[in-house]
C-alpha positions as CSV (number, residue, x, y, z in Angstrom):
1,X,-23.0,23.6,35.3
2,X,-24.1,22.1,38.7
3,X,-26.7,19.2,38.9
4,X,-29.1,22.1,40.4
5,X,-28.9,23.9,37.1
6,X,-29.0,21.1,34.9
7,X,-32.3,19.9,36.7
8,X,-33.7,23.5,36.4
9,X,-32.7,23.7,32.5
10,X,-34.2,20.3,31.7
11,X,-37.5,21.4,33.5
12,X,-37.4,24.9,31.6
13,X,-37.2,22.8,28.4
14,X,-39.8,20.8,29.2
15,X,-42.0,23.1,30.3
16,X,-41.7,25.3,27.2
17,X,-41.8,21.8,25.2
18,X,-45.4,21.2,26.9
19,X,-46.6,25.1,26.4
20,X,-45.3,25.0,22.9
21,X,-47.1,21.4,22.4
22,X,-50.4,22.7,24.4
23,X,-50.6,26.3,22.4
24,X,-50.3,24.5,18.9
25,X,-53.2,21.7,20.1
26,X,-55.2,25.0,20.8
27,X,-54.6,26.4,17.4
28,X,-55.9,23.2,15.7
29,X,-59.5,22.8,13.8
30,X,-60.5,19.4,11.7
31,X,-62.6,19.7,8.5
32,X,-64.3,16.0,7.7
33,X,-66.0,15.8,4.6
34,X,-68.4,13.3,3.1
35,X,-66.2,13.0,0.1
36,X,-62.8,14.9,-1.2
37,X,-63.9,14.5,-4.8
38,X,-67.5,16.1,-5.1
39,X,-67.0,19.8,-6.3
40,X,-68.8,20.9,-3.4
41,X,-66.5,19.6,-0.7
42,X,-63.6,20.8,-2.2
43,X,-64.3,24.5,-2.6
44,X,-65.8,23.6,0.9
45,X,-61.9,22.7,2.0
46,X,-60.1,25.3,-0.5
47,X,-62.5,28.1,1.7
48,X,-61.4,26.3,5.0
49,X,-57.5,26.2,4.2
50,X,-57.5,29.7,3.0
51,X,-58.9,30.8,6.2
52,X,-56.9,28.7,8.7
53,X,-53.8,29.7,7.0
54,X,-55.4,33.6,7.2
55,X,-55.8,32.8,11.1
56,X,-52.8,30.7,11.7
57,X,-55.0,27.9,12.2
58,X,-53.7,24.3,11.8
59,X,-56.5,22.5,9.6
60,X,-56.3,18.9,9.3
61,X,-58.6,17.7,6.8
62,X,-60.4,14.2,6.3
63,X,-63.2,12.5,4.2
64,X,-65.5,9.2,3.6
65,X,-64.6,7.1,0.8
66,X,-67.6,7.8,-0.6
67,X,-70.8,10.0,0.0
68,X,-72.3,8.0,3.5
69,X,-69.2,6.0,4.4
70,X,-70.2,7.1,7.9
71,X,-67.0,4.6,9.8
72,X,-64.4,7.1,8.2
73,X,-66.1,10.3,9.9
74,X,-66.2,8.6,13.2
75,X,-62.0,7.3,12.9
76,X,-61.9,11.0,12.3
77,X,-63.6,12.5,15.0
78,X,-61.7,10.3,17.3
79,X,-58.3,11.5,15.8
80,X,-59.2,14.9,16.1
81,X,-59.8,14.6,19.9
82,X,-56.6,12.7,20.1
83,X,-54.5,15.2,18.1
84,X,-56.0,17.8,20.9
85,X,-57.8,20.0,18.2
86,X,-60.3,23.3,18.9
87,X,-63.2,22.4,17.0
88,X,-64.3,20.2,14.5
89,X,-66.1,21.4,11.3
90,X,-68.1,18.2,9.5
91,X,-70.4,17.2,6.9
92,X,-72.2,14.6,8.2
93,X,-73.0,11.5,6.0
94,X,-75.4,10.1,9.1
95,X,-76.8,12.8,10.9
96,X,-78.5,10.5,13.3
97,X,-76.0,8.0,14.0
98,X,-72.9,10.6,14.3
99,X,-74.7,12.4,16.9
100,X,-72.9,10.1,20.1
101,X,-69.2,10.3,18.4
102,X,-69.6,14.7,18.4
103,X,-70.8,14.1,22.1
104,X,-67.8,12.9,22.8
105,X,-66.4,15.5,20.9
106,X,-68.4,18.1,23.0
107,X,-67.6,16.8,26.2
108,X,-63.5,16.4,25.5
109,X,-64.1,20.5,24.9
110,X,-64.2,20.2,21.4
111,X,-66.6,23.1,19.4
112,X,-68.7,21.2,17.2
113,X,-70.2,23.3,14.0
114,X,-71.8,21.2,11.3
115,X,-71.5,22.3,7.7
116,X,-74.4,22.0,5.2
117,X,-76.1,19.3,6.8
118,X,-77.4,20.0,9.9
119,X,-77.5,17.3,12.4
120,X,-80.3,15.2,13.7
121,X,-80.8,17.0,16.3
122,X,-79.9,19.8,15.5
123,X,-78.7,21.2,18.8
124,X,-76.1,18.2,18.8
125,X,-73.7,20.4,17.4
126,X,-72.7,23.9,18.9
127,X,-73.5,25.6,15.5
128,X,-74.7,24.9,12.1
129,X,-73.3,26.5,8.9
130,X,-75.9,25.9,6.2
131,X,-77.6,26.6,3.0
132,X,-81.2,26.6,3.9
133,X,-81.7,23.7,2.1
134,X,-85.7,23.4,2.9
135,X,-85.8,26.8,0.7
136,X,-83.3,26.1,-2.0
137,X,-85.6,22.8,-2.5
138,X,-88.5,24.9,-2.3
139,X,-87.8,27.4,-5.0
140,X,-86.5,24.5,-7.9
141,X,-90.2,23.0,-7.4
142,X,-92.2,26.6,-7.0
143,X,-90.1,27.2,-10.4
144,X,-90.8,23.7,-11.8
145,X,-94.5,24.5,-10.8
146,X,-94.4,28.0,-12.6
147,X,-93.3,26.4,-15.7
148,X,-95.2,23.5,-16.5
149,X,-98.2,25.3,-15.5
150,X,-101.5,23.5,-16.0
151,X,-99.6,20.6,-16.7
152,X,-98.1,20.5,-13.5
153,X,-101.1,18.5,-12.2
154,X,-100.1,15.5,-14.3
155,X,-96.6,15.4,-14.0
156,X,-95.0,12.5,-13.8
157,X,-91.9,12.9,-11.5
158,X,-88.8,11.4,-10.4
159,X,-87.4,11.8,-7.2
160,X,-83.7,11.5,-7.3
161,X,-82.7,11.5,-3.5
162,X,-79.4,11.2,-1.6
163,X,-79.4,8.0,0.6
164,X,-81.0,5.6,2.2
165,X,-80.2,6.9,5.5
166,X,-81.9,10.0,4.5
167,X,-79.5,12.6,6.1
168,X,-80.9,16.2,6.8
169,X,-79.8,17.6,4.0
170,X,-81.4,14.6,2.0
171,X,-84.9,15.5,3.7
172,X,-85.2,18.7,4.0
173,X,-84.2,19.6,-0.4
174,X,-86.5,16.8,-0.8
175,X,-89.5,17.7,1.4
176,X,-89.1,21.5,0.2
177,X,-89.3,20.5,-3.6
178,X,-92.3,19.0,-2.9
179,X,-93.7,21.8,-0.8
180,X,-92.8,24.4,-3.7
181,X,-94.2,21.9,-6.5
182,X,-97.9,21.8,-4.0
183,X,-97.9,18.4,-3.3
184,X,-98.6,17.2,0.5
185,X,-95.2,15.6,2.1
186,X,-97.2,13.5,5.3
187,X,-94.4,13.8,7.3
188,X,-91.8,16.4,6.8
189,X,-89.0,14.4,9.1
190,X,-88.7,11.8,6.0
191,X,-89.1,11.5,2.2
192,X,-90.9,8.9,0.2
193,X,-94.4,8.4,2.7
194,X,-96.2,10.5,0.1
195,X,-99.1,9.5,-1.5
196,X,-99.4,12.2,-4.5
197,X,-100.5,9.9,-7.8
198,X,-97.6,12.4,-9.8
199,X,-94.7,10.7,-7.9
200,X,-93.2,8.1,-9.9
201,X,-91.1,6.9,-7.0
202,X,-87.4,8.1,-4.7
203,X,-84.0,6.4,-6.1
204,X,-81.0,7.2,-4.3
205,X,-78.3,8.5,-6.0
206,X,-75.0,9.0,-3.4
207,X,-74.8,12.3,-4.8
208,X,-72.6,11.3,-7.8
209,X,-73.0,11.0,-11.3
210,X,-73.1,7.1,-11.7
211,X,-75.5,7.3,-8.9
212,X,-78.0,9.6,-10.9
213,X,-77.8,7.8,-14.0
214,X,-78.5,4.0,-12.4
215,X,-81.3,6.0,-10.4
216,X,-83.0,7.7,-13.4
217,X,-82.8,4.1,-15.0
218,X,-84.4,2.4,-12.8
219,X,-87.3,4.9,-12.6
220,X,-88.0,4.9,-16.5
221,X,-87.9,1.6,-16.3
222,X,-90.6,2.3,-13.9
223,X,-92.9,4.9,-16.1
224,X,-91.0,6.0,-19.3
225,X,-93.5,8.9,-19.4
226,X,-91.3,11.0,-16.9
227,X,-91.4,15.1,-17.3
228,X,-90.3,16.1,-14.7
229,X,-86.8,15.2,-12.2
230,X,-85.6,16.3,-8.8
231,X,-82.2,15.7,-8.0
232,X,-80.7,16.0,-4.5
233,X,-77.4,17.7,-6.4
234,X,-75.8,18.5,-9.7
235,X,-74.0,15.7,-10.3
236,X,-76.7,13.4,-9.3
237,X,-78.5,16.0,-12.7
238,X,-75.7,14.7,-14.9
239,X,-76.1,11.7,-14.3
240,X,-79.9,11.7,-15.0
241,X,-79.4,13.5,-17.9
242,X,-77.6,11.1,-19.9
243,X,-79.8,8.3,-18.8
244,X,-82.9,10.9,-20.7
245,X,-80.5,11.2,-23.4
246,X,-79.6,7.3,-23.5
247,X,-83.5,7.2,-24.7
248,X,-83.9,10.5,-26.3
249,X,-85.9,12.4,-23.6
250,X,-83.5,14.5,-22.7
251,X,-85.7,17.8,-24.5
252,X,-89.0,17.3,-23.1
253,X,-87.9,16.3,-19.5
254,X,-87.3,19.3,-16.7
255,X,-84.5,18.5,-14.5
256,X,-84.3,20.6,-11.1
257,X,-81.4,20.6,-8.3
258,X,-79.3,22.4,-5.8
259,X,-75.9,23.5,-5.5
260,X,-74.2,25.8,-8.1
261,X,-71.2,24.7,-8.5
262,X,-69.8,25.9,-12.1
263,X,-70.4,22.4,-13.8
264,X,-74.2,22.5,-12.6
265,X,-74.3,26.7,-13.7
266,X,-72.8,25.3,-17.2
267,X,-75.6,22.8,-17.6
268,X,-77.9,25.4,-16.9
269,X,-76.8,27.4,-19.5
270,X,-76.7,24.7,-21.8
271,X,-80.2,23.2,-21.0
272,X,-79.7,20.1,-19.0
273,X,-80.8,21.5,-16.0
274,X,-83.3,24.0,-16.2
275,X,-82.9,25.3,-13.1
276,X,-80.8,25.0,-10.1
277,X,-80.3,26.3,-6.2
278,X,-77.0,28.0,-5.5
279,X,-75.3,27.4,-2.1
280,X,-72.0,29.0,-1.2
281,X,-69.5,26.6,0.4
282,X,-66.5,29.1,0.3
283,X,-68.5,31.5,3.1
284,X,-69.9,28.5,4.9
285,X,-66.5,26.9,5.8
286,X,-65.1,30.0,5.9
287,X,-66.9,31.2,8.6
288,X,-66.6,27.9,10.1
289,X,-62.9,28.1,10.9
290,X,-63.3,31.6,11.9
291,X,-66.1,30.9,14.3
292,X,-63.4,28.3,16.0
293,X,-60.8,30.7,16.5
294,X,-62.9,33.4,18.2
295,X,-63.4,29.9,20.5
296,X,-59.6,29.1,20.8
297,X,-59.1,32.7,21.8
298,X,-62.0,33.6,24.5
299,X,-64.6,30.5,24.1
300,X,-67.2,32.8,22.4
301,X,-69.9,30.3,20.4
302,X,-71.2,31.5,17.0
303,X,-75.1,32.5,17.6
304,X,-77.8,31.9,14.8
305,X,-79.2,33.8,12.1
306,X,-81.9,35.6,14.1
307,X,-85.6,33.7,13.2
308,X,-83.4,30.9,12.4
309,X,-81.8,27.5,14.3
310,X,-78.5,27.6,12.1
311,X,-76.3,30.8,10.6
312,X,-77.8,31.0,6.9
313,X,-74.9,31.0,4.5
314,X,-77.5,32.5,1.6
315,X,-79.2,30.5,-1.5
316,X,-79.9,31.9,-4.9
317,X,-82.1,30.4,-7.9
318,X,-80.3,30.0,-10.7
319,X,-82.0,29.6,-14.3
320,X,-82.4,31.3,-17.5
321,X,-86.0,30.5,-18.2
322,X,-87.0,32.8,-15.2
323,X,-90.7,32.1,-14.3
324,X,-93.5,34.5,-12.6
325,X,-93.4,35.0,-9.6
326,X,-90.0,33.0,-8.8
327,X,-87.3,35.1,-8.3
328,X,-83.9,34.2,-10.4
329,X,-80.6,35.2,-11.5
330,X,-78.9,33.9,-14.8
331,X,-76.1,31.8,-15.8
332,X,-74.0,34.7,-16.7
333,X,-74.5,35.9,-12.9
334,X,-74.1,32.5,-11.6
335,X,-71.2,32.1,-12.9
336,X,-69.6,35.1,-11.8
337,X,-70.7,33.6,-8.2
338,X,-70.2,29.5,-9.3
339,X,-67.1,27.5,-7.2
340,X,-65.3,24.3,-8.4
C-alpha cells in the first residue's frame, strides 16, 4: 500500500471514528433526579429507560444525595454537556438557583424539559412535564374541606412542606391545599405568609419519611390539638403518621397528600391517609425522552397542553371516603394505576 493510500485510509477511519462518535452524542438524553431512592423518582427512571431503550436512546441517569442537594444536579448538568448529550430531562431540587446552569445548557444546544417541578421561571426550560400540582393540592384540601364539614372552620392544621428553598412543586401543592381547604394564601408565589388562625405552622420535611415524622413532632409539640395534616408527599404521610401514632392520635387526625405511588394507595386503603393525589411519573418521563428524540431527529420542541404553560401528565384523587362534590376513585382503582 503506498503512503497516498495509507494517508487516505487513516483519514477514512477517522472520519467514520468522528461520525460514529458525533451520531451516538446525538442519540444521548440525561435524566437527573432529586433522589434515586424515593419511589417516585424511580418509576420516574424505570419509564425513562424503557423508553430510551424503545428509541435507541442512550440515557445516562444521575441524582442528589438527598431531596435538595442542588451541587449534584449542577456536576450533572455540566457532564451532560460534556458527554455531548440531546436533551436533559431533570427534577429540579432549586428551581430558582438551577435556572443559570440549564442556560448553559440551552445555549450549548441542549433541549431542556423539566419533570414535575416546573422551573422558576417557567420558560427557563424548553418544556415542562408535570402533574398539575396546584390541582392535585387543590382537591386533598376541597376533600379535607368536604369532610370535616362545619368543623373545618376550627381546624387546627399542620403544614408538612418540602424545603426551605420552597421549590415549585413545594409552592404550588401547598398554595393549592390551601385554596381547596378556603383559606386566603397572601401571596401564591410562596408558602407560610398566611395569616388564617387554623394554621398551626409549615415544617419541612425533604420529602422523606424521617423528615415527616421530626416535622409532625415539632408541630404537636407546637398545639397537640392537630386534626388535620398536609403533606407535600407520601412518604413525608408515613412519616407523620407514626409521630400521631407515637401519641395515640393517629384515629382522629386527617392526613392529606400527593403522589400515588403503591405505598401511599396502601395507606389509603388502610386509613393512614385518608386521601391522596395520584401523579403518573411513568407517562411523564416517558414522554420526556420521546419529546427529545423527535429533537435529535428534526429539532421539533414539545408544545403545551393547550390553556396550559406545561404538557399536563393527568392527576386523580384517590380515597375511599369519597366526599360531595369531590370527585374520587378508590384504592382498588388506584392500585390498578399505583407505580413503585
Amino acid at each position: 500500500m503506498t503512503t497516498k493510500h495509507l494517508l487516505r485510509g487513516l483519514l477514512t477511519g477517522a472520519a467514520l471514528m468522528a461520525t460514529a462518535a458525533a451520531a451516538q452524542a446525538a442519540d444521548s438524553a440525561c435524566l437527573i433526579t432529586k433522589t434515586d431512592t424515593n419511589p417516585f423518582f424511580v418509576k420516574m427512571k424505570e419509564g425513562a429507560t424503557a423508553k430510551a431503550a424503545e428509541l435507541g436512546i442512550e440515557l445516562k441517569s444521575y441524582a442528589g444525595k438527598v431531596d435538595g442537594d442542588h451541587e449534584s444536579q449542577v456536576a450533572a448538568i455540566e457532564a451532560c454537556i460534556a458527554d455531548g448529550a440531546k436533551g436533559i430531562l431533570i427534577t429540579a431540587s432549586d428551581t430558582k438557583a438551577i435556572v443559570d446552569p440549564l442556560k448553559a445548557a440551552r445555549d450549548a444546544g441542549l433541549l431542556v424539559i423539566a419533570l414535575d417541578t416546573p422551573l422558576d421561571p417557567i420558560d427557563a426550560a424548553d418544556a415542562t412535564f408535570a402533574t398539575d400540582n396546584f390541582l392535585a393540592g387543590e382537591m386533598i384540601g376541597k376533600w379535607a374541606a368536604a369532610t370535616m364539614g362545619d368543623a373545618a372552620k376550627d381546624a387546627k392544621i399542620a403544614m408538612l412542606d418540602l424545603g426551605i428553598s420552597q421549590p415549585s412543586v413545594d409552592v404550588l401543592r401547598d398554595q393549592g391545599f390551601l385554596t381547596g381547604f378556603g383559606i386566603d394564601v397572601k401571596d401564591p408565589a410562596k408558602w407560610g405568609d398566611e395569616e388564617d388562625p387554623r394554621i398551626v405552622g409549615n415544617e419541612v420535611t425533604a420529602g422523606n419519611e424521617e423528615g415527616g415524622l421530626k416535622a409532625m413532632e415539632a408541630l404537636l409539640a407546637k398545639d397537640p390539638a392537630i386534626n388535620l395534616v398536609y403533606t407535600i408527599n407520601e412518604p413525608a404521610a408515613a412519616g407523620a403518621y407514626e409521630a400521631l401514632k407515637a401519641v395515640g392520635r393517629e384515629k382522629d387526625v386527617l392526613i392529606v397528600s400527593v403522589d400515588g405511588g403503591c405505598p401511599g394507595v396502601q395507606n389509603v386503603k388502610d386509613g393512614v391517609i385518608g386521601a391522596t393525589s395520584q401523579q403518573y411519573p411513568l407517562d411523564m418521563a416517558a414522554k420526556g425522552v420521546e419529546a427529545i428524540a423527535a429533537f435529535a431527529k428534526d429539532g421539533t420542541k414539545p408544545a403545551p397542553t393547550e390553556g396550559k404553560d406545561f404538557t399536563d401528565t393527568g392527576v386523580q384523587l384517590i380515597t375511599d371516603k369519597p366526599a360531595a362534590g369531590v370527585d374520587s376513585i378508590d384504592s382498588a382503582k388506584g392500585a390498578e394505576l399505583c407505580w413503585g
